[in-house]
C-alpha positions in Angstrom: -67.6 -69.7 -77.6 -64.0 -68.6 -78.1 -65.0 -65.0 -77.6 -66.5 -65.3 -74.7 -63.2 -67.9 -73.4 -60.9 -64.7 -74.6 -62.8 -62.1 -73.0 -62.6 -64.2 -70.1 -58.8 -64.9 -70.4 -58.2 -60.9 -70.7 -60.4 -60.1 -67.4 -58.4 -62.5 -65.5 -55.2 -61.1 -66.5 -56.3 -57.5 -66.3 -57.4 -58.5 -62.8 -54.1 -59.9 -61.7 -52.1 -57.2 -62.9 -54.2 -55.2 -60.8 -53.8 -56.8 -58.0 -50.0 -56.8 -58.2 -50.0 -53.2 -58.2 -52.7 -52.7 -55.1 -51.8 -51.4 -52.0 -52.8 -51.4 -48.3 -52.5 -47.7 -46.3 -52.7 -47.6 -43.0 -52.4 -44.5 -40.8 -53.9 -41.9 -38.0 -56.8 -39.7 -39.4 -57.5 -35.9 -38.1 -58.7 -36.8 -34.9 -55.1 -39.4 -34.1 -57.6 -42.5 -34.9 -56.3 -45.5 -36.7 -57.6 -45.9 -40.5 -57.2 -48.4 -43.1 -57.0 -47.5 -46.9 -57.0 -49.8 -49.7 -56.0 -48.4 -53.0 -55.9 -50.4 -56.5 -54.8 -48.3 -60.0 -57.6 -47.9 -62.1 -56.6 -49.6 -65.8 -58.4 -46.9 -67.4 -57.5 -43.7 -65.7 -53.7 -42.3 -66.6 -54.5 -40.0 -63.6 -57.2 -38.5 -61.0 -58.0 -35.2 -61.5 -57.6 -34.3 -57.6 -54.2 -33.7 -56.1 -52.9 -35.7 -53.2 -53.9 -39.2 -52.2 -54.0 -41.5 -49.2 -49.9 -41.1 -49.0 -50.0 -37.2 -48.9 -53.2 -37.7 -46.1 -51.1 -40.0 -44.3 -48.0 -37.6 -44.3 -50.1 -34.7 -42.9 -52.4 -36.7 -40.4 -48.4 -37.7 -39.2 -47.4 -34.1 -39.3 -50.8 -33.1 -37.2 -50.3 -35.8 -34.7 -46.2 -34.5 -33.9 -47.2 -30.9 -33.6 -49.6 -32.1 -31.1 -46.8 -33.7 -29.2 -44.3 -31.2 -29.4 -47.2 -28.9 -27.8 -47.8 -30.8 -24.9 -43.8 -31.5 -24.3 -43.2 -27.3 -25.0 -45.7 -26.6 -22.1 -48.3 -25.3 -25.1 -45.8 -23.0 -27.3 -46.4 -22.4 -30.4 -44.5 -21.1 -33.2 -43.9 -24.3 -35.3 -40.0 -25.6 -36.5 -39.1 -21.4 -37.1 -39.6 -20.3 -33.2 -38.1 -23.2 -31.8 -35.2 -22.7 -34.2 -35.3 -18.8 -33.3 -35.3 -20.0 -29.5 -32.2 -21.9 -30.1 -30.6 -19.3 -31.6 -31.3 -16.9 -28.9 -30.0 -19.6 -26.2 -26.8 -20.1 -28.1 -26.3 -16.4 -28.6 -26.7 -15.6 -25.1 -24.5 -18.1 -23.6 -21.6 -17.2 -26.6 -21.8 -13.8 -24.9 -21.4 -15.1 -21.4 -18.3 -17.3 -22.5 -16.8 -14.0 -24.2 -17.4 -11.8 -21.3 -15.8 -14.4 -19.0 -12.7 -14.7 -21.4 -12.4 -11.0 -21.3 -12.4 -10.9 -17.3 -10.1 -13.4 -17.2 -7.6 -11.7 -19.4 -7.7 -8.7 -18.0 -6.9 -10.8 -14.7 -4.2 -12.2 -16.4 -2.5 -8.8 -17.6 -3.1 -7.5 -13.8 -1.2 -10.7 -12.8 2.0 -10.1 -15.1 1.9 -6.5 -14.1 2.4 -7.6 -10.5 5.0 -10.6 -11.7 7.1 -7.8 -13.1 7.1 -6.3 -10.6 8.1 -8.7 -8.2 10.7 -9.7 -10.9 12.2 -6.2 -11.0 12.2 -6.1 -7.1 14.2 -9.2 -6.9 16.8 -8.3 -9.4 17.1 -5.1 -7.5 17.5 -7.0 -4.4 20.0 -9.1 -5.6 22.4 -6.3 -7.1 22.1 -4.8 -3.5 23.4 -7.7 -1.8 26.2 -8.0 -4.6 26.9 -4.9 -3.7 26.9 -5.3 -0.1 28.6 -8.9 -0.4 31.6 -6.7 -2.8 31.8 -4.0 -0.3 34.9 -4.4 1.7 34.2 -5.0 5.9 35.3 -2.0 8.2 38.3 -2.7 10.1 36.6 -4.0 13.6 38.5 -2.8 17.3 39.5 -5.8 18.6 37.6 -7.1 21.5 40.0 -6.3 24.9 38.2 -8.0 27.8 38.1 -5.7 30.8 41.3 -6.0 33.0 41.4 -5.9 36.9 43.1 -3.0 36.8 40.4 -0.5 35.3 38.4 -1.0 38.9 41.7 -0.1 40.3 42.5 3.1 38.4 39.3 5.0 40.4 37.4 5.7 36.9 34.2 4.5 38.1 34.7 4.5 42.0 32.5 7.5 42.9 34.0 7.8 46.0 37.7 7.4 47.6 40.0 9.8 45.4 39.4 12.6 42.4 37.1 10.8 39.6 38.5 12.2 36.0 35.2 11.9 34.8 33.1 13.7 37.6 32.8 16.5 35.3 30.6 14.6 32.7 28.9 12.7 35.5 27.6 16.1 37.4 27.5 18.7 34.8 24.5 20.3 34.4 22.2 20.4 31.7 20.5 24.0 30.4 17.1 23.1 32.9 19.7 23.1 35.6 19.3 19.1 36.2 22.2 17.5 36.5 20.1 13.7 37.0 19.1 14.0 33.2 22.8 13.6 31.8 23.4 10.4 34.2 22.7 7.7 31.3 23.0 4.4 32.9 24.7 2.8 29.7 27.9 4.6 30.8 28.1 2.3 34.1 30.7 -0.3 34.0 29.3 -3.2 33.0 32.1 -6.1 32.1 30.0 -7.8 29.0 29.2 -4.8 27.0 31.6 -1.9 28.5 34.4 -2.2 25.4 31.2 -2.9 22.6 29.4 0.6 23.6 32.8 2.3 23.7 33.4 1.1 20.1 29.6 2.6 19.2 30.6 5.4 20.8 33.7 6.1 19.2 31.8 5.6 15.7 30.7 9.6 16.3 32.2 12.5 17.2 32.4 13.0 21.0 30.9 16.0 22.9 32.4 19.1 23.6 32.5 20.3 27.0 31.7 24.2 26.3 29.0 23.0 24.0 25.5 24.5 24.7 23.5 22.2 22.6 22.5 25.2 20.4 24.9 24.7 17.7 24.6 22.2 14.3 26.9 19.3 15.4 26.5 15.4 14.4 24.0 13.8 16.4 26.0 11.8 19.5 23.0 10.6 21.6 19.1 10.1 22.3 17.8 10.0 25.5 14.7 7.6 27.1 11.0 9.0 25.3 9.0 10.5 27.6 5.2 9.6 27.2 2.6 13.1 27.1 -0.2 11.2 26.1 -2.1 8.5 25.0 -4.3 8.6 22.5 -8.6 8.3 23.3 -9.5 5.0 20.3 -8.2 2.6 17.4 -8.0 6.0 15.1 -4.6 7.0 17.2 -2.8 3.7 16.7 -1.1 6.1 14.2 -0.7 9.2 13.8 1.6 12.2 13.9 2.0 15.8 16.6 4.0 18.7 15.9 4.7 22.4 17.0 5.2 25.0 14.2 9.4 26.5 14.8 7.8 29.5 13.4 4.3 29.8 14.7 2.9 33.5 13.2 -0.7 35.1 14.8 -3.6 33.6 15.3 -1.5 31.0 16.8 1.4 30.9 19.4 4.4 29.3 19.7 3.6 26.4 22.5 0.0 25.2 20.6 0.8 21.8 19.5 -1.4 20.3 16.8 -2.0 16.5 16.2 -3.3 14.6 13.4 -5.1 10.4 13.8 -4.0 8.7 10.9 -6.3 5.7 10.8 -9.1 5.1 8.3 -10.3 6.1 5.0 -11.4 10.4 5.6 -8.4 11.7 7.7 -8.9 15.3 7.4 -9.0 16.6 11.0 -6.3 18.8 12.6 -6.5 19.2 16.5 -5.2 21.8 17.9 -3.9 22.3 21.7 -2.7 25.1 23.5 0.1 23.8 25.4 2.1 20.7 26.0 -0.5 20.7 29.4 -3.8 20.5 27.4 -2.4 18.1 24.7 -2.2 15.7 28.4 -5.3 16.5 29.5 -6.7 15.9 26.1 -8.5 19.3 25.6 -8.5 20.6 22.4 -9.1 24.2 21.8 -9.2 23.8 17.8 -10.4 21.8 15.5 -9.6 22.1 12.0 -11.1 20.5 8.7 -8.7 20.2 5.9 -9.8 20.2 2.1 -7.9 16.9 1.2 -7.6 13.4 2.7 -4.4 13.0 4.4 -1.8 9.9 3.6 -0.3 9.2 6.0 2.2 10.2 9.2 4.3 12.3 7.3 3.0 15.8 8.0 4.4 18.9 9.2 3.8 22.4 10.2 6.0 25.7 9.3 5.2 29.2 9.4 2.0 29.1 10.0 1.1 26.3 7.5 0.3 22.5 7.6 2.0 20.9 4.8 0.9 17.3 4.1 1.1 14.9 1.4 -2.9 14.4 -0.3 -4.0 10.4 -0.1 -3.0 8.6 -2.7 -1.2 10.9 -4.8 2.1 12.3 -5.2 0.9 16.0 -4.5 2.0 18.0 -1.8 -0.8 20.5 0.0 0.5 23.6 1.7 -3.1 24.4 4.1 -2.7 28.1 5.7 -4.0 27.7 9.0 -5.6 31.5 9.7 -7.4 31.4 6.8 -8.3 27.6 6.6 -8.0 27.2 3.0 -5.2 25.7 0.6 -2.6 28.4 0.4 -0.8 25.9 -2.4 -0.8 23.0 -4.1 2.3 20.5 -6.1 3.3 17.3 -7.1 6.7 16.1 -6.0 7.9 14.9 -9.0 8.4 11.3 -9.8 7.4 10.3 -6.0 6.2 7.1 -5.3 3.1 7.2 -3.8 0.2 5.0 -2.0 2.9 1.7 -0.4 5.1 2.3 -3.9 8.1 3.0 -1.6 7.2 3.2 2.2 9.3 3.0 4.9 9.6 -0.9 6.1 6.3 -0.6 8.9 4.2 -0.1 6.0 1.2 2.8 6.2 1.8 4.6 3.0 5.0 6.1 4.4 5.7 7.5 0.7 6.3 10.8 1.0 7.8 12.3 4.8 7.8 15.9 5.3 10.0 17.8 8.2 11.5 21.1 8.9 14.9 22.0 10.7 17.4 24.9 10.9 17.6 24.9 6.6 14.1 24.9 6.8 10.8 22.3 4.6 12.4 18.9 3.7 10.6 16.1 1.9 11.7 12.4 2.0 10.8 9.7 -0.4 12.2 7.6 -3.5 11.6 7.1 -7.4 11.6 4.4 -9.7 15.2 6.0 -11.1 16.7 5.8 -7.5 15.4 2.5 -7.4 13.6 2.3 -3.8 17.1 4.4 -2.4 16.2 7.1 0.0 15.8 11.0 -2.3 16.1 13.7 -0.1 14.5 17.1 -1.6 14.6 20.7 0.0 10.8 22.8 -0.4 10.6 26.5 -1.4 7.7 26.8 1.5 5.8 29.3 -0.3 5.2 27.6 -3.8 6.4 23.8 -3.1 9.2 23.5 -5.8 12.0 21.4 -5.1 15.3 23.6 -4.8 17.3 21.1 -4.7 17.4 17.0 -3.9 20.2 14.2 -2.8 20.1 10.7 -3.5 21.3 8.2 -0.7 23.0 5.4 -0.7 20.4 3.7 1.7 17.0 1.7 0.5 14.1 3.3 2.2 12.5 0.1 3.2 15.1 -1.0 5.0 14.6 1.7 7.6 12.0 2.2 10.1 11.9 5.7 9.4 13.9 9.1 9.3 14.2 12.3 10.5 16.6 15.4 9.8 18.9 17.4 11.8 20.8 20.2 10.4 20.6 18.9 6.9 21.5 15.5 8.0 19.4 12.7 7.2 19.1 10.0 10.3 17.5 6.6 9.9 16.2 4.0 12.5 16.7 0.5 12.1 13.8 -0.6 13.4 10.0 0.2 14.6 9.2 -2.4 16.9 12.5 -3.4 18.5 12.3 -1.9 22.2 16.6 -1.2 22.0 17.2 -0.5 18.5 19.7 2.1 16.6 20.0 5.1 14.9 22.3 3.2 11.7 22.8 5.8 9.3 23.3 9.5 8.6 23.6 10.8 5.0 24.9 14.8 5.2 24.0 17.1 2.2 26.9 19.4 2.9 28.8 16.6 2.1 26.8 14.4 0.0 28.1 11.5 1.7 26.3 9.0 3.9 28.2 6.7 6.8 26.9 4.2 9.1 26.1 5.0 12.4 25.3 3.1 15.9 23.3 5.6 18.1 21.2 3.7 21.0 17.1 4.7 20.0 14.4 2.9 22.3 11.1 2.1 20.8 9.3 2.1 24.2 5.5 0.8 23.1 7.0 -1.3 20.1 5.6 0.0 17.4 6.9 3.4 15.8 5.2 5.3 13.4 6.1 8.7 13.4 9.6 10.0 14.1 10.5 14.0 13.2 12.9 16.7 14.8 10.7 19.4 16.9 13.3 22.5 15.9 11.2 24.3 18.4 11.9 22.1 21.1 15.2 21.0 19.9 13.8 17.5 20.6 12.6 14.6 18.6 8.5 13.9 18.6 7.5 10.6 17.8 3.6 8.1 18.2 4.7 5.0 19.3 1.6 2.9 19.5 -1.5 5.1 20.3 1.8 7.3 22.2 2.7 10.9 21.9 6.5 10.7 23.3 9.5 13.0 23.1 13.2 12.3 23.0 16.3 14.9 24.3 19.1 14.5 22.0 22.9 15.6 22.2 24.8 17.2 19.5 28.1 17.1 18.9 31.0 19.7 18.2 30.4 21.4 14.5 33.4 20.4 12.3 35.1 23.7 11.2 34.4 23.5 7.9 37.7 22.9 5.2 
């Protein structure tokens, strides 16, 4: 009886040691159905000789059931943990190169920006030196201002009739066509407001001479009113530039007169017109192609060849009009170039080429002269510079320039209808002065100024406008 009580006693605790350590699994099977397992240690058994167990079933029925989801949210991609990590890396390498190519633009920005801050800096501080300068420069003495007194009316100066008139000479002289009308200028009436200012421009020059025929090299002492010879046909001639060649040699004659349109992108055509007549009529009897683009207004022609600065560069092109083809070829050196130094109406005024009595002239600036006009004389044939002059004058200050003689002229302004002639720089001398000489800008807006040494006259395109000017010189100066 008390062996069957202790067997009983050890079944009993056996049994609630067992149930202490059973457990209750639940989880999804397969198939994502709910299943219950209930799992109690056998007492016997230190282990079961398969591997796994209702945790390891649960973990992978877990596993089975959140690759299922992350299929259907993925749009049905597969690949497992390893492509979607791939696919991330690929997203984050992508957009790392997008952020790198954006700082790269935006530095590059950044540099272009300093570049032009420089720039601007340098420009200022050369600005401000030149009004130093100007501000240190001592004031010329000024005529005092005599108002006009009752007895000039008196003395018969300006009374054309009623007694000898000591200035009937000027007044009726005539001028080499024979015209005596031309030399009437109506400035030289007697108007009281401005009668004592113009005689203190006037007196600023050196006066005519009497026996002068106009042929000689004198100081320039007046410009007369432009006279229009044509307009030109569309937008392309808002600019431009005409010339004669001084010099003209065979196929060509000494009256053709050649024009060039300087608006837009591929200006490369070179009209050609017999006479002053046909240039009016607009009937071209030539029509040239040249090899280069052309920059600009500042062309010319001598001795049978165009000579013309190439667009956007610094190099000169000499083009030889009988054979059509580029007869030579240099760069000015240290020109600016392409709105680097332009005259003040803009159009890539850089470099300006013109011929007088001395013969090819090019005017422009460097960084050395700092913006100040450099006047260079051309060997014609090869395009070296022979030799150059540095002014005193900034060349965007001025309208634009011409020479005369070897003497460099300026013009104040480009759209002013009465403006000035302000300056004159001779290289004989290598000395510049400022000047008042009366210049009308008739359509407002001057692009093109040069001295016709054929002609003896200045040419000038004045909005879409092919005019001329007659101009005076004075007496040569014996030289010292």
């Amino acid at each position: 009886m008390f062996l069957l009580v202790s067997l009983c006693m050890c079944g009993l605790l056996l049994r609630a040691d067992a149930q202490d350590r059973a457990a209750l699994w639940k989880g999804n099977d397969r198939g994502g159905r709910c299943q219950y397992t209930f799992t109690v240690p056998s007492p016997a058994e230190a282990s079961c000789p398969q591997t796994g167990g209702p945790e390891v079933e649960g973990l992978k029925a877990r596993l089975n059931l959140l690759e299922v989801l992350v299929s259907r949210l993925t749009g049905g991609e597969t690949g497992g943990p390893q492509g979607a990590t791939a696919r991330a890396e690929s997203g984050l390498q992508e957009a790392l190169n997008r952020a790198t190519a954006e700082r790269n633009l935006l530095q590059r920005e950044k540099e272009r920006l300093e570049q032009e801050l420089g720039g601007l800096q340098r420009r200022m501080e050369d600005m401000r030196r030149e009004t130093e300068r100007l501000k240190n420069r001592p004031c010329p003495p000024q005529t005092p201002m005599v108002p006009p007194s009752p007895p000039l009316q008196d003395s018969g100066l300006m009374r054309p009739a009623g007694g000898s008139n000591p200035m009937s000479h000027l007044m009726t002289r005539p001028n080499r066509q024979g015209d005596s009308s031309s030399l009437r200028d109506s400035a030289w009436q007697y108007v009281p407001p401005g009668f004592q200012e113009l005689k203190a421009e006037v007196t600023e020059v050196p006066a005519p001479d009497g026996s002068e025929d106009n042929t000689g090299c004198g100081e320039l002492v007046s410009v007369g009113d432009p006279v229009t010879h044509r307009k030109a046909d569309n937008i392309a001639g808002k600019y431009g530039v005409w010339m004669q060649d001084p010099e003209a040699v065979s196929p060509y004659g000494p009256d053709m007169v050649w024009r060039i349109d300087t608006i837009g992108s591929d200006v490369r055509q070179l009209f050609g017109y017999d006479d002053m007549e046909q240039l009016s009529k607009g009937f071209p009897s030539k029509v040239l192609m040249l090899p280069e683009l052309v920059e600009s207004t500042g062309a010319t022609l001598y001795r049978g060849s165009l000579y013309y600065q190439r667009r956007r560069s610094r190099s000169i092109i000499r083009f030889d009009l009988a054979s059509e083809t580029t007869a030579a070829r240099r760069d000015l050196p240290h020109a600016g170039f392409h709105g680097q130094f332009p005259y003040s109406w803009g159009g890539y005024t850089d470099i300006d080429l013109s011929v007088d009595e001395q013969g090819l002239w090019a005017v422009y600036s460097t960084n050395k002269a700092k913006g100040a006009i450099v006047m260079s004389q051309l060997d014609p044939h090869s395009l070296e510079v022979k030799r150059s002059w540095e002014t005193n004058i900034r060349k965007l200050s001025v309208a634009n320039s011409f020479i005369i003689c070897g003497k460099l002229y300026t013009v104040a302004s480009y759209t002013s209808p009465d403006t000035v002639i302000n300056y004159v720089y001779d290289t004989k001398t290598s000395q510049g002065k400022s000047v008042a000489i009366p210049f009308r800008n008739k359509y407002r807006y001057n692009s093109m100024i040069d001295y016709n040494l054929a002609q003896r006259k200045l040419f000038a395109w004045d909005n879409f406008h092919m005019v001329s000017y007659d101009i005076r010189l004075g007496r040569q100066q014996p030289a010292n």
